[in-house]
LUMKE-852429 format. One record per residue (C-alpha): x, y, z negated; residue number from 0. Coordinates in nm, 4 decimals. Layout:
<nodes>
<node><xx>X</xx><yy>Y</yy><zz>Z</zz><i>NUM</i></node>
...
</nodes>
This chain:
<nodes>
<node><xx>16.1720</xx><yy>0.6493</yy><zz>-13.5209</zz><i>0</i></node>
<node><xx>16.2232</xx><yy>0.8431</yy><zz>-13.8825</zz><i>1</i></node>
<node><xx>15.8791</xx><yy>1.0000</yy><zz>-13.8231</zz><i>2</i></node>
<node><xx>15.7305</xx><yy>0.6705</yy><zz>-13.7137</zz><i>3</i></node>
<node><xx>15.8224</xx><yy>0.4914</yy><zz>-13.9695</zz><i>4</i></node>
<node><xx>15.7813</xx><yy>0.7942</yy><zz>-14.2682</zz><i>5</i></node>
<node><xx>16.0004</xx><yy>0.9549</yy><zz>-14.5013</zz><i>6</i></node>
<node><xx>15.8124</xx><yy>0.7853</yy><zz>-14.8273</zz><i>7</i></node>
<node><xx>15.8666</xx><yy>0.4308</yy><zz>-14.6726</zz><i>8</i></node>
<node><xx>16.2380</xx><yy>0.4462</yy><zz>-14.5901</zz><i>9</i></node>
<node><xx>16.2827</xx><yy>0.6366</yy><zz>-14.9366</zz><i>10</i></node>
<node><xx>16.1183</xx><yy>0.3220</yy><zz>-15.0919</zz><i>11</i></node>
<node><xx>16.3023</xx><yy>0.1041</yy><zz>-14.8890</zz><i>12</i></node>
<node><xx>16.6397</xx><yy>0.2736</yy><zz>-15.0106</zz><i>13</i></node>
<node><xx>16.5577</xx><yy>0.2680</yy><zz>-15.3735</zz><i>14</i></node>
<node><xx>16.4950</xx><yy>-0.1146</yy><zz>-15.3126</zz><i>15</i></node>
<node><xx>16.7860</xx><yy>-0.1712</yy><zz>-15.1920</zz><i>16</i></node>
<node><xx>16.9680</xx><yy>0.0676</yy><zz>-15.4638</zz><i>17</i></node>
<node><xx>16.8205</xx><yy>-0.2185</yy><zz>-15.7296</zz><i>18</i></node>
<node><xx>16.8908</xx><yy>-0.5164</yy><zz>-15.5404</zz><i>19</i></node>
<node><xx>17.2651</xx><yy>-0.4005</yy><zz>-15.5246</zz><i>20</i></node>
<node><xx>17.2944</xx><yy>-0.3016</yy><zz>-15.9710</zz><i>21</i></node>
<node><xx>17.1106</xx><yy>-0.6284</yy><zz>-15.9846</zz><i>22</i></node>
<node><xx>17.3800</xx><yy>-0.8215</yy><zz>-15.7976</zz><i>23</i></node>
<node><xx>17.6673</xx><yy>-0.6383</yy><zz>-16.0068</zz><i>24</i></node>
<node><xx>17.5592</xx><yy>-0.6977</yy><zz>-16.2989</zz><i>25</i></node>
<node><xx>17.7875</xx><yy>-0.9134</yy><zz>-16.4094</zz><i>26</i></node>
<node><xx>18.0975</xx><yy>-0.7543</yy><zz>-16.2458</zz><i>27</i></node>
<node><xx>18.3621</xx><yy>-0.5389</yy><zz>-16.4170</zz><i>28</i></node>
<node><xx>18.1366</xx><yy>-0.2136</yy><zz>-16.3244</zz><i>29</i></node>
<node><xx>17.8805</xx><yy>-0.3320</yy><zz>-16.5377</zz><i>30</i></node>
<node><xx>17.8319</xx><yy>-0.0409</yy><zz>-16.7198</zz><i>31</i></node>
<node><xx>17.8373</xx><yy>0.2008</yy><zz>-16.4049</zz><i>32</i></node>
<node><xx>17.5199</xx><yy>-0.0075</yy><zz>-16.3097</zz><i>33</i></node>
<node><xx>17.3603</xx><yy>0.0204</yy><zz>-16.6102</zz><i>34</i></node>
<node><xx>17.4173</xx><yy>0.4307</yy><zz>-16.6066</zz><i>35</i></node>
<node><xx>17.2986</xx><yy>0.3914</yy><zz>-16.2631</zz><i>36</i></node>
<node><xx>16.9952</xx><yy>0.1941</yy><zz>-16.3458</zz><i>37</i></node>
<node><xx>16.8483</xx><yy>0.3971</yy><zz>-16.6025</zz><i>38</i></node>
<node><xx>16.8801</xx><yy>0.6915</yy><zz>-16.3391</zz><i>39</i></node>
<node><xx>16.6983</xx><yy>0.4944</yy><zz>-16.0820</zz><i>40</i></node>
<node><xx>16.4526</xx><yy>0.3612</yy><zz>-16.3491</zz><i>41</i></node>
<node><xx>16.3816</xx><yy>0.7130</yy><zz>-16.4775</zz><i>42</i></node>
<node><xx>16.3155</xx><yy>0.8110</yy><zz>-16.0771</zz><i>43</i></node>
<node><xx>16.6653</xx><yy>1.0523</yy><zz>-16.1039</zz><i>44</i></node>
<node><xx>16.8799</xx><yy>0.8564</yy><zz>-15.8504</zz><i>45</i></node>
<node><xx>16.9269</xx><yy>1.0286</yy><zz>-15.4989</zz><i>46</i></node>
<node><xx>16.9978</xx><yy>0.8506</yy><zz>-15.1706</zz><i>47</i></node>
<node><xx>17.3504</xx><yy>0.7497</yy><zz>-15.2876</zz><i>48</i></node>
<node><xx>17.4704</xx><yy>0.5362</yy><zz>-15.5711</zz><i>49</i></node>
<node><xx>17.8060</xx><yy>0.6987</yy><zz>-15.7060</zz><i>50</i></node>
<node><xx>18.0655</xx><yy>0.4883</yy><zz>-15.9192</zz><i>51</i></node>
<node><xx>18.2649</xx><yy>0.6149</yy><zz>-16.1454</zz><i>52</i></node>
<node><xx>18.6109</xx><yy>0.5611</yy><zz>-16.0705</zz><i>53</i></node>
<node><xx>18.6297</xx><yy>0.4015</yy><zz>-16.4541</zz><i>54</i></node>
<node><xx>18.9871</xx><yy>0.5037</yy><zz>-16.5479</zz><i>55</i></node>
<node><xx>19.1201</xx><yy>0.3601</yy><zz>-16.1998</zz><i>56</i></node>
<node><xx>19.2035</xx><yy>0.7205</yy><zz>-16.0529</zz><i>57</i></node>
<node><xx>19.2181</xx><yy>0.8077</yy><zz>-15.7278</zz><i>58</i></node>
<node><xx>19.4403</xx><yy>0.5970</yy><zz>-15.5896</zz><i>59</i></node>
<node><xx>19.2732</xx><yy>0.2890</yy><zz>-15.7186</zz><i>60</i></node>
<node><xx>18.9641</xx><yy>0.4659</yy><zz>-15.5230</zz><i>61</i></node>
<node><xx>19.1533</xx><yy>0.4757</yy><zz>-15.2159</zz><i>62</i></node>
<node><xx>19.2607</xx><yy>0.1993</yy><zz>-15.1893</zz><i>63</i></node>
<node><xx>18.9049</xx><yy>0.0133</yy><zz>-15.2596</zz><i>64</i></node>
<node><xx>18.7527</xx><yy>0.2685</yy><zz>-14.9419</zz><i>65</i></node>
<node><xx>19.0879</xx><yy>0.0794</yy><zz>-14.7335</zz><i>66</i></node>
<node><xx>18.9621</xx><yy>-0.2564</yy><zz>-14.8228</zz><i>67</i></node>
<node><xx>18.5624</xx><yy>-0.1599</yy><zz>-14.7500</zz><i>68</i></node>
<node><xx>18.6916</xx><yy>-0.0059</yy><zz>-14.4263</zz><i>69</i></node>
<node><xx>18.8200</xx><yy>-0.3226</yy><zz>-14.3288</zz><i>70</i></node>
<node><xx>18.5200</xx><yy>-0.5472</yy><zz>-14.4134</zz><i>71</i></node>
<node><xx>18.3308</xx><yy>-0.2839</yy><zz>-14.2031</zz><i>72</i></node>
<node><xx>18.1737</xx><yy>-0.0782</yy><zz>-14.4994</zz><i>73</i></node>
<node><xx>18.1929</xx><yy>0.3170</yy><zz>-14.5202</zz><i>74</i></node>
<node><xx>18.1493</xx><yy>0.4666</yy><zz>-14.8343</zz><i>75</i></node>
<node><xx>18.2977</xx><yy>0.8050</yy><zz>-14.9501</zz><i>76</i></node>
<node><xx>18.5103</xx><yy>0.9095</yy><zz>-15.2281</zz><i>77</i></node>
<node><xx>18.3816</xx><yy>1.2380</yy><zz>-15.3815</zz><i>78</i></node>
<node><xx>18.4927</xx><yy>1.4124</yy><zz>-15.7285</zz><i>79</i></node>
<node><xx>18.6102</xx><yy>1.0756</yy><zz>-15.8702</zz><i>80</i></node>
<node><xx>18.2932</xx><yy>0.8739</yy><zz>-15.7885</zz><i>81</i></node>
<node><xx>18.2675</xx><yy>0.6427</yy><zz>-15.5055</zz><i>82</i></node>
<node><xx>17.9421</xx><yy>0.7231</yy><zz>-15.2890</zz><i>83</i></node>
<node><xx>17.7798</xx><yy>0.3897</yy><zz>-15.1323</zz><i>84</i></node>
<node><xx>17.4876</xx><yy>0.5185</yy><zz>-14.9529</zz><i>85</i></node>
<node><xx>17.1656</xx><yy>0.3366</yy><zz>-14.7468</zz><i>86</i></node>
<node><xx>16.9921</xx><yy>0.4635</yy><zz>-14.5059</zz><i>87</i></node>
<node><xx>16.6416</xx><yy>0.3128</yy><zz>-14.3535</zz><i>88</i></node>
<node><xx>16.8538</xx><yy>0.0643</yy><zz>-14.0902</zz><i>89</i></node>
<node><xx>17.0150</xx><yy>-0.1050</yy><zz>-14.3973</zz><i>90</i></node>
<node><xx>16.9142</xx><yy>-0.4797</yy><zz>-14.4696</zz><i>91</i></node>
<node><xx>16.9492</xx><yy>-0.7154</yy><zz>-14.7306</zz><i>92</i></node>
<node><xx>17.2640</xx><yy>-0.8373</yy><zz>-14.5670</zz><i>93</i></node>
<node><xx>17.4314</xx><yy>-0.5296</yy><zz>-14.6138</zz><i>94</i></node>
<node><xx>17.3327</xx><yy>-0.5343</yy><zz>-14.9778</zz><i>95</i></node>
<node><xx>17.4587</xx><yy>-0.8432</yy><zz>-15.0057</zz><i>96</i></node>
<node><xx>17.8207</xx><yy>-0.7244</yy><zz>-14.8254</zz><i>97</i></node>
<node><xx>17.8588</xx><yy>-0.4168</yy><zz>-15.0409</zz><i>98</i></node>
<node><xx>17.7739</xx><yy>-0.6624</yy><zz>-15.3559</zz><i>99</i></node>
<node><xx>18.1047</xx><yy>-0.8551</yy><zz>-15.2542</zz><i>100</i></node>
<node><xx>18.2872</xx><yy>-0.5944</yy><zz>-15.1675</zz><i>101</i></node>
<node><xx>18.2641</xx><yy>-0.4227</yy><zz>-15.5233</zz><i>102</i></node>
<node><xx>18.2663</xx><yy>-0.7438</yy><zz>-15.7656</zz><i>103</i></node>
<node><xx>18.6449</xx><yy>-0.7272</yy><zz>-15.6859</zz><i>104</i></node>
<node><xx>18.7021</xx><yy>-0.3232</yy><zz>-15.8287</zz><i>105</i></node>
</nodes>
């Protein structure tokens, strides 16, 4: 299916999805992790995960945001004081839009 559909397409479709989610936090309090992250993706420096900056919050304010995606059915990752929301090919608009909600309330 990955060959089928091509590396360069899903890696497009990924990086779409990467600025529909910034877009959609904008205005939330981790504004200016989406701005960081923007000019990374803008610049073409972003990798297949976007990674959050825990802001101050700590690690316990981190796990206790992956509890409250685990229970709305999202799986991110903690790693090194950033959280690590990744996409994959499979991912839709929906799940954009999920995330999005999920992260206007850090």
């Amino acid at each position: 299916l990955i060959n089928g559909t091509g590396v360069a397409a899903i890696a497009d479709h990924v990086t779409r999805l990467h600025a529909q989610l910034l877009e959609a936090l904008e205005g939330s309090p981790c504004r200016s992790e989406c701005a960081r992250l923007r000019a990374l993706l803008d610049a073409k420096r972003l990798g297949p995960f976007l990674g959050f900056h825990h802001g101050g919050g700590g690690a316990d304010h981190l796990q206790q945001l992956l509890r409250s995606g685990y229970q709305r059915g999202i799986f991110a990752s903690v790693r090194e004081g950033y959280l690590r929301v990744a996409f994959h090919g499979y991912h839709t608009d929906g799940d954009v839009d999920r995330v999005a909600a999920w992260l206007s309330g850090i």
